[in-house]
C-alpha positions in Angstrom: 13.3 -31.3 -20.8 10.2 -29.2 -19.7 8.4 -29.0 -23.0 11.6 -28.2 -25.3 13.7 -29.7 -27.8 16.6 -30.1 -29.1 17.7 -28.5 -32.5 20.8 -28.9 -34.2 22.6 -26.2 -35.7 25.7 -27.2 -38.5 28.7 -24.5 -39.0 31.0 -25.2 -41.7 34.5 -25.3 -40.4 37.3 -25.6 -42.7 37.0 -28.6 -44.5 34.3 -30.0 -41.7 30.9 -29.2 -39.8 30.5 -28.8 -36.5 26.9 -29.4 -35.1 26.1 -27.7 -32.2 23.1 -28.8 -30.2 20.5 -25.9 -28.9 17.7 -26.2 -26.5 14.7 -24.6 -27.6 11.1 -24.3 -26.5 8.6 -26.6 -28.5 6.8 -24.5 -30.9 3.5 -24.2 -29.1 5.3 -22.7 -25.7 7.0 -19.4 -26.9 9.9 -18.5 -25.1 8.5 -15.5 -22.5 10.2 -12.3 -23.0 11.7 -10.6 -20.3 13.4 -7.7 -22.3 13.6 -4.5 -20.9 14.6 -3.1 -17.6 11.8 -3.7 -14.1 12.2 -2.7 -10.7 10.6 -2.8 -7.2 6.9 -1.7 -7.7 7.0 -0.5 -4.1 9.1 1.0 -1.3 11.5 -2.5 -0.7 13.1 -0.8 2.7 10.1 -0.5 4.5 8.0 -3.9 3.6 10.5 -6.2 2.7 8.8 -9.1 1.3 4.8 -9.7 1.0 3.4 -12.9 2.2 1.1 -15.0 0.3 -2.7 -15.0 0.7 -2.6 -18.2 2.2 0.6 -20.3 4.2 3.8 -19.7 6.6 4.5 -16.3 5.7 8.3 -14.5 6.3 9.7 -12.6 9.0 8.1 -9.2 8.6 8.8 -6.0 10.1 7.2 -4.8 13.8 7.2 -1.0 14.8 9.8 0.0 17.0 10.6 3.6 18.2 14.1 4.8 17.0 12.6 3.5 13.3 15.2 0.6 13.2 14.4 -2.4 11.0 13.1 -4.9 13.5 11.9 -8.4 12.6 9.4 -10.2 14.2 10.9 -13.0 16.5 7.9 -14.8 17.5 7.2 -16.1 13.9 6.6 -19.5 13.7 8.8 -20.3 10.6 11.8 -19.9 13.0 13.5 -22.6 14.6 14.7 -21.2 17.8 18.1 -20.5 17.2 17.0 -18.6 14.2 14.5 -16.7 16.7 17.2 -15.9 19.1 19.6 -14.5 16.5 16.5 -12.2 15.0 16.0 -11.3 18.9 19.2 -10.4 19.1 19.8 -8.3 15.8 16.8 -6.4 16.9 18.0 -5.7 20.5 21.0 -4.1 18.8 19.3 -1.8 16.8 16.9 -0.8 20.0 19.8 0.0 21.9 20.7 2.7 19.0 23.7 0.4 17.4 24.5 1.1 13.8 24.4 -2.5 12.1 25.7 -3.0 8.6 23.6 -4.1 6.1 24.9 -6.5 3.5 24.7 -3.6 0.7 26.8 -0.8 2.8 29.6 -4.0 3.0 30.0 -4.5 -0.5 28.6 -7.9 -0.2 26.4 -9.6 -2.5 22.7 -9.6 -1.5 22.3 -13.4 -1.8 18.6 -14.9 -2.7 16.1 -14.2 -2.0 17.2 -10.8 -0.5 18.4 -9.9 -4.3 14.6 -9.7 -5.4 14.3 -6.8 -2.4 16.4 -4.5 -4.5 15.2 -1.6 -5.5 17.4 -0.4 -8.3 16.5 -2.0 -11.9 17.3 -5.4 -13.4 17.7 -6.2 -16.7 17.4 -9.9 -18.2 19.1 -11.1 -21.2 18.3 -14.7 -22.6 20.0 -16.9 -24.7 19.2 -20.7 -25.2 20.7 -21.9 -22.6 21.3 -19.2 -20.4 19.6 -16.3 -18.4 21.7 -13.9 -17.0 19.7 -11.4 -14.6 21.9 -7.9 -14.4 21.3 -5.7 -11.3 21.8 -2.1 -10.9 23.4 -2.4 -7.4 26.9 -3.1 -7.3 26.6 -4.0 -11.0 25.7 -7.7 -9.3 25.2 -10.3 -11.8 23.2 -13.6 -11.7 23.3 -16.9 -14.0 21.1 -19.0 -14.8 21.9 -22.5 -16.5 18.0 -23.3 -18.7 17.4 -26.8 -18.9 20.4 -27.7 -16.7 20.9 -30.4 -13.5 22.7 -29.3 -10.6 26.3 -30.4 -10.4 26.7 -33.3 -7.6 30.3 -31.1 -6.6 28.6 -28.0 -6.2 30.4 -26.1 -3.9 29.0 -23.1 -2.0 29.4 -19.5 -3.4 27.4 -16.6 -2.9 24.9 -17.4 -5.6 24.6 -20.8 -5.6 23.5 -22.2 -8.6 20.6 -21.8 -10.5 19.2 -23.6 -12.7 16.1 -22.3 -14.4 13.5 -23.8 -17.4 10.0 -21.5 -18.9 6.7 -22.9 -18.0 4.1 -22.0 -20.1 4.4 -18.9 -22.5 5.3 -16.4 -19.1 6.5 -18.1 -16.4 10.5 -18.2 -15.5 11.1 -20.9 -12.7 14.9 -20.6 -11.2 15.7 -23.4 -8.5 19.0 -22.5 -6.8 20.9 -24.5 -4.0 24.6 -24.2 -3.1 24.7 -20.3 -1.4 27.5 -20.1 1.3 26.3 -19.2 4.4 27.0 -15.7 4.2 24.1 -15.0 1.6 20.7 -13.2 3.0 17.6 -14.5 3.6 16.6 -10.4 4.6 17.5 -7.6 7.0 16.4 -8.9 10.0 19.0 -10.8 11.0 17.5 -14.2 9.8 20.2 -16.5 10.0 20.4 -19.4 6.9 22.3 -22.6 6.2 24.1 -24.4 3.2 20.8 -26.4 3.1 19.2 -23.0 1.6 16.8 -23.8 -0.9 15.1 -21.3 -3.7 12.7 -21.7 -6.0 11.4 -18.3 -8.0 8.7 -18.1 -10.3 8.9 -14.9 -12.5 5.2 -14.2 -14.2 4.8 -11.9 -16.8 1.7 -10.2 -17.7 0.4 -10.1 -21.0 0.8 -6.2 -21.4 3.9 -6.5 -19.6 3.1 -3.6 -17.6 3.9 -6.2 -14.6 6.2 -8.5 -13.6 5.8 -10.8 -10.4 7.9 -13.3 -8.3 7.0 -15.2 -6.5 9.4 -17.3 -4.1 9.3 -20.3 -1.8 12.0 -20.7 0.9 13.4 -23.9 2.5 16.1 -24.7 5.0 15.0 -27.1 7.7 18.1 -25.7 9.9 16.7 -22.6 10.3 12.6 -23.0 9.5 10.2 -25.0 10.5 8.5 -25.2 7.6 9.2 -24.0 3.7 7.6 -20.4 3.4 6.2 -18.2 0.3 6.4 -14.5 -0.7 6.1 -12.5 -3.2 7.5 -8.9 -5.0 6.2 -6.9 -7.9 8.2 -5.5 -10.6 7.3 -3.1 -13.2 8.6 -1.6 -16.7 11.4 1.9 -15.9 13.2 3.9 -17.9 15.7 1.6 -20.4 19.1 2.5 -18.8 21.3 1.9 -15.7 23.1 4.3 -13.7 26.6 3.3 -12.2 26.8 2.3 -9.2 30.1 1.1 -7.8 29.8 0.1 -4.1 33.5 0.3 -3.8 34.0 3.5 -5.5 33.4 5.4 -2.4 31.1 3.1 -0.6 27.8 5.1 0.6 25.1 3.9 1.6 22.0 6.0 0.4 20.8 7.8 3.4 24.4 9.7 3.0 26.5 7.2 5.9 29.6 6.2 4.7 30.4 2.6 6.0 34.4 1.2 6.0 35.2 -1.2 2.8 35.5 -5.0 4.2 38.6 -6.4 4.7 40.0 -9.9 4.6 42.2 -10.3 7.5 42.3 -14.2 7.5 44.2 -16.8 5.9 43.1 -17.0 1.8 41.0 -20.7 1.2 43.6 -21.4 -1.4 
């Protein structure tokens, strides 16, 4: 169980005791603490993520004239459907065509796009659970410690995660099972069911840092799995509202329309 144990906890219940079973971590791997609000070190619109020293790094941004969001294309990671589409998003925006972010939508970001945020997170941990609170939409994250993934997963915009501490720092969240609307970044990267996460969130020991790092797979649309990584560092202990649907503006001041569901519902 990734260096933990279990404990057993008794509550008296009437004239009984319940036990109830708690994972912890063994006594000489403290628990990392992850209290405390963190955001974006850096400007998030403009550099997306940054590649690792060394290995397949992501699509990254190439200059273009009427300061659109353009992704590189020729990158090797991408199979060539997932070339073409980045081709095409990006031939949109150079022919001056608003295009909708996920955010302006409503939508939630997906992973590993939801580390790109640049409004603050909060973690809160229990034994068995992280749950990863974001500023932006008030979007909300769980994280099942110690867990397996369920063999009827079904697709959400999530997925599941399932997450366990290594050492006395590290967070490392696997997640499978997003639907095939969750983003990969703004580029227009497409992604399949077959997306695969795995983050590693690193702590300092001054905690005046705190870095993921995040490998991507999905042999539909790369070539190979690919790395990144995003810094986060301590802000102010509060979060400010922010309702997407309230009156749905995006932050350079556009207002976008609210998503509608015009189809039949899956039930």
């Amino acid at each position: 169980m990734n260096g933990c144990r279990i404990e057993i906890f008794a509550v008296a219940v009437g004239i009984g005791t319940v036990l109830f079973p708690v994972a912890t971590q063994a006594q000489d791997q403290p628990v990392p603490d992850f209290s405390g609000y963190w955001a974006r070190a850096e400007n998030p619109e403009g550099r997306m993520f940054h590649p690792m020293p060394t290995g397949p790094s992501p699509v990254m941004v190439v200059p273009d004239a009427n300061g659109f969001s353009i992704g590189d294309h020729t990158n090797p990671i991408l199979q060539p459907h997932a070339a073409e589409a980045v081709l095409a998003h990006g031939n949109e925006g150079r022919a001056g065509n608003v295009l909708l972010p996920a955010w302006s939508l409503c939508w939630p970001s997906g992973v590993p796009l939801v580390v790109n945020m640049a409004e603050p997170v909060q973690f809160l941990q229990s034994a068995d659970h992280i749950t990863i609170l974001y500023q932006r939409d008030m979007q909300v994250r769980r994280i099942h410690l110690n867990a397996e993934h369920p063999d009827d997963l079904q697709p959400i915009w999530y997925g599941d995660s399932v997450g366990h501490y290594e050492g006395r720092n590290t967070l490392v969240v696997d997640t499978v099972g997003q639907n095939n609307r969750a983003l990969i970044d703004r580029f227009g990267t497409p992604r399949s069911e077959s997306l695969h996460v795995v983050e590693r969130y690193t702590i300092n020991e001054d905690r005046s840092e705190l870095r993921v790092e995040f490998t991507v797979t999905d042999p539909e649309t790369f070539t190979t799995p690919w790395s990144a990584h995003v810094t986060y560092r301590p802000v102010a202990p509060e979060f400010g509202e922010r309702i997407c649907a309230e009156n749905n503006k995006d932050p350079d001041g556009g207002e976008f329309p609210i998503p509608k569901d015009e189809g039949a519902p899956d039930f």
